[in-house]
C-alpha positions as CSV (number, residue, x, y, z in Angstrom):
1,X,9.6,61.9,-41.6
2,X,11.8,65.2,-42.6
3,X,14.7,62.5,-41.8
4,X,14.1,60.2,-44.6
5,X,12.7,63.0,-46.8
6,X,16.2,64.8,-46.4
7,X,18.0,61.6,-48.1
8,X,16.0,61.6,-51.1
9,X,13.3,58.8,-49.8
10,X,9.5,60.0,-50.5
11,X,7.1,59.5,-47.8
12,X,2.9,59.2,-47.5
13,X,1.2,59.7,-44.0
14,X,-1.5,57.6,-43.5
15,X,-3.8,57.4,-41.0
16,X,-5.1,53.5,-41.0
17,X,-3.8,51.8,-37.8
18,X,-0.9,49.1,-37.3
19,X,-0.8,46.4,-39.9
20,X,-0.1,42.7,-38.8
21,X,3.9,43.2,-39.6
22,X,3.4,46.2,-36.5
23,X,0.9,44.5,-34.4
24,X,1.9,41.1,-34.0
25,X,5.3,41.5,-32.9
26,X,3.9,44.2,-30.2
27,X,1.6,41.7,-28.8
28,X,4.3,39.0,-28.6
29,X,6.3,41.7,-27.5
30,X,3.4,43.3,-24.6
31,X,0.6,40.5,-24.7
32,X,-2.1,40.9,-21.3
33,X,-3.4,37.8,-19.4
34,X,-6.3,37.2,-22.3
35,X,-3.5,37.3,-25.3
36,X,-4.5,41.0,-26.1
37,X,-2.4,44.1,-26.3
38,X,-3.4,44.7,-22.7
39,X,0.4,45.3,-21.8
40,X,1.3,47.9,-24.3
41,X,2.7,50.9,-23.0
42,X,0.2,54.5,-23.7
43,X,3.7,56.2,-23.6
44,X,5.1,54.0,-26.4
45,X,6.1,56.2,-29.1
46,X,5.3,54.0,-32.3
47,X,6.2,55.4,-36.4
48,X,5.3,52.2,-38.9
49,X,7.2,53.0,-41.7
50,X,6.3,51.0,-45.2
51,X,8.3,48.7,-47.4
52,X,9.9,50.9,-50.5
53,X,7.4,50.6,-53.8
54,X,10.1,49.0,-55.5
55,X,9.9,46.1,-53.9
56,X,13.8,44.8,-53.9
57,X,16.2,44.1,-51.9
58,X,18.1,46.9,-52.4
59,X,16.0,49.7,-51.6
60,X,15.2,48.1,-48.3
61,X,18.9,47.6,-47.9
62,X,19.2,51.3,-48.3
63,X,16.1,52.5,-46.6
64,X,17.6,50.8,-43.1
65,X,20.9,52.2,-44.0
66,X,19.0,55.8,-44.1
67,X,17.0,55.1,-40.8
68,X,20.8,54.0,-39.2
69,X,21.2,56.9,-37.5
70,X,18.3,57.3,-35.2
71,X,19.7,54.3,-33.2
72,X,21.9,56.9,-31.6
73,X,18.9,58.7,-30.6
74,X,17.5,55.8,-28.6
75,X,15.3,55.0,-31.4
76,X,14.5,50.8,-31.8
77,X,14.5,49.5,-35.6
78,X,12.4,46.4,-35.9
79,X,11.7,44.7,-39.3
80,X,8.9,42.1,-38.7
81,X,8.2,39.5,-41.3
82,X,9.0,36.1,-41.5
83,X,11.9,33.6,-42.8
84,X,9.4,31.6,-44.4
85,X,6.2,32.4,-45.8
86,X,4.2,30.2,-48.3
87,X,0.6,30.1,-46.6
88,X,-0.5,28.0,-49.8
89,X,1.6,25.2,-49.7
90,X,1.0,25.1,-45.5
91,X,-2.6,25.1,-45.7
92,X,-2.8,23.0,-48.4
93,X,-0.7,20.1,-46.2
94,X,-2.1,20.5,-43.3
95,X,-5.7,21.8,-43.4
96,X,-8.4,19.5,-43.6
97,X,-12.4,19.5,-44.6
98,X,-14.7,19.5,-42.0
99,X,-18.7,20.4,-42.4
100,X,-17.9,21.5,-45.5
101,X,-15.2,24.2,-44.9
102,X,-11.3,24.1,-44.6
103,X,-9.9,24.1,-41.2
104,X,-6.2,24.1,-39.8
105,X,-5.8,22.4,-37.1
106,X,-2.6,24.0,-35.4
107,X,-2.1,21.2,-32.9
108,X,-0.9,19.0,-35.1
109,X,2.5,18.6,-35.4
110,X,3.5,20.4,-38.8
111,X,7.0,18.9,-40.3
112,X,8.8,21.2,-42.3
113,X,8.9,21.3,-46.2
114,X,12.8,21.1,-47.1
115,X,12.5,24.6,-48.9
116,X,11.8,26.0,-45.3
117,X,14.7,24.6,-43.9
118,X,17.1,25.3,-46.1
119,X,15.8,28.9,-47.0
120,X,15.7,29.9,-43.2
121,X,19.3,28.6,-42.9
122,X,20.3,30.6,-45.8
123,X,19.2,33.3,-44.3
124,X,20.6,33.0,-40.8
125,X,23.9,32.7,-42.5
126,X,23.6,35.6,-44.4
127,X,22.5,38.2,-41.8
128,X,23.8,36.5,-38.9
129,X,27.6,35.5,-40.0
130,X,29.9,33.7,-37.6
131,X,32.1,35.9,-35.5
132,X,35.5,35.1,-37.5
133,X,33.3,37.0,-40.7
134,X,33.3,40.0,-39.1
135,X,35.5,43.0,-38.8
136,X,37.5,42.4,-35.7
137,X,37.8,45.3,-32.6
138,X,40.2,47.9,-33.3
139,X,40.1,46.7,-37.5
140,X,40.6,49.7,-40.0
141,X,37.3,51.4,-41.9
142,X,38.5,50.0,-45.1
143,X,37.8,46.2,-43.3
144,X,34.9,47.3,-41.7
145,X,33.1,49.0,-44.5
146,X,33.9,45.9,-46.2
147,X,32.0,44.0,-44.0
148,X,29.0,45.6,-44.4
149,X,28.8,44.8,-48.0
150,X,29.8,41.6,-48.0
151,X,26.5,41.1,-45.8
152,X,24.6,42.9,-47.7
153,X,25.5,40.9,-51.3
154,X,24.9,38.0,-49.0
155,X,21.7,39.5,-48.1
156,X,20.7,40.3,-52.1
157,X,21.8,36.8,-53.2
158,X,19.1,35.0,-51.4
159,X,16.7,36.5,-54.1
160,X,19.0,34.5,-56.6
161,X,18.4,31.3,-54.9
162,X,16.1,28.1,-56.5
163,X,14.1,27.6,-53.1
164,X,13.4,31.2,-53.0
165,X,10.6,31.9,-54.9
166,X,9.1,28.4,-53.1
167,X,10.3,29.8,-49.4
168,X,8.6,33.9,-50.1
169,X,6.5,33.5,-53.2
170,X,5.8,37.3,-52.6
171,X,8.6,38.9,-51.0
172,X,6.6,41.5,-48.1
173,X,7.7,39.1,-45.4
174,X,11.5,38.7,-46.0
175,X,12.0,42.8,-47.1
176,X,11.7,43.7,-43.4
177,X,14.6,41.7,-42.6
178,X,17.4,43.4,-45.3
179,X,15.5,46.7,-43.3
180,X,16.6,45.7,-40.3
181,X,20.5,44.9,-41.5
182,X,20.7,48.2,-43.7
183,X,20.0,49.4,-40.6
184,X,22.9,47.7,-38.3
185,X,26.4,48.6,-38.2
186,X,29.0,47.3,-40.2
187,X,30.9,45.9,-37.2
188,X,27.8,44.7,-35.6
189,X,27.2,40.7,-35.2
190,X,23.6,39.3,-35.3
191,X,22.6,37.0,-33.2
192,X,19.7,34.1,-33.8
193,X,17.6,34.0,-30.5
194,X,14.9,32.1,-31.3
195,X,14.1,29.8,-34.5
196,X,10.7,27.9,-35.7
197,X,10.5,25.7,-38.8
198,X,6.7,24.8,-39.6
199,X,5.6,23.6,-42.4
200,X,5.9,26.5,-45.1
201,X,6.5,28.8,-42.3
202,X,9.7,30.1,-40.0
203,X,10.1,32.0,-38.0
């Protein structure tokens, strides 16, 4: 914690456990036999760090560029969250009354609203840019430093969009991601692994 403290950024220990953001990707990540945690390393060295109180995109921007460092240390930087999150408008399409209470029946198949789609894209385009937008090998600092804020306005310009406030309508889900590029290097391309559209949901 002296790390961030040292660059001006305020930090409050807790001592409640792993919230979903934390705990959900380590049991995708370490999930046992019966879909527990029963994989999970007792050596794994874990620090959950919160979103900054300000809630914009900026100070997440800058919070990851702050934690950018501790890469070279061997240190992992994971932002978990989600491309699209409007659990209203995905319950309210595909739950359904039974005996009096509201159930979701997840094996249906859920179609995508048109905000999910084009939101998610938006997003993979911003933080994931084609190899020609990047700074190529052997480029000068000027380029590359350039690079990493054209991402970021890219990044910050998805809170300008009209399917935005449809796609997060509170914004704890998609902070984790600018985190996550603050934290990568200029000259560093993303790369989409895996993609999900669900209703109001991506993935």
């Amino acid at each position: 914690m002296s790390h961030l403290q040292g660059r001006g950024i305020k930090t409050i220990p807790t001592e409640r456990g792993p919230d979903h953001g934390v705990w959900v990707p380590l049991k995708a990540a370490f999930r046992g036999p019966r879909e527990e945690l029963d994989g999970l390393p007792e050596t794994l060295p874990l620090c959950q760090v919160s979103l900054p109180a300000s809630n914009s995109a900026s100070a997440s921007l800058r919070l990851g560029r702050a934690l950018r460092d501790l890469r070279s240390r061997g240190i992992a930087i994971v932002g978990g969250g989600q491309a699209v999150h409007n659990l209203r408008d995905h319950f309210s399409r595909y739950s359904r009354q039974v005996g009096g209470k509201r159930t979701f029946d997840n094996k249906t198949i859920v179609e995508p609203f048109e905000y999910t789609l084009s939101f998610a894209q938006a997003l993979s385009d911003a933080v994931v840019p084609p190899r020609s937008g990047l700074a190529q090998e052997g480029g000068d600092s000027t380029e590359v430093r350039g690079m990493d804020e054209e991402r970021w306005q890219a990044a910050k310009a998805l809170f300008e969009r009209e399917d935005y406030t449809k796609a997060h309508p509170t914004n704890e889900h998609l902070l984790p991601a600018l985190v996550s590029l603050g934290a990568a290097l200029p000259d560093e391309k993303g790369e989409e692994l895996f993609r999900a559209d669900e209703g109001a949901l991506s993935w």
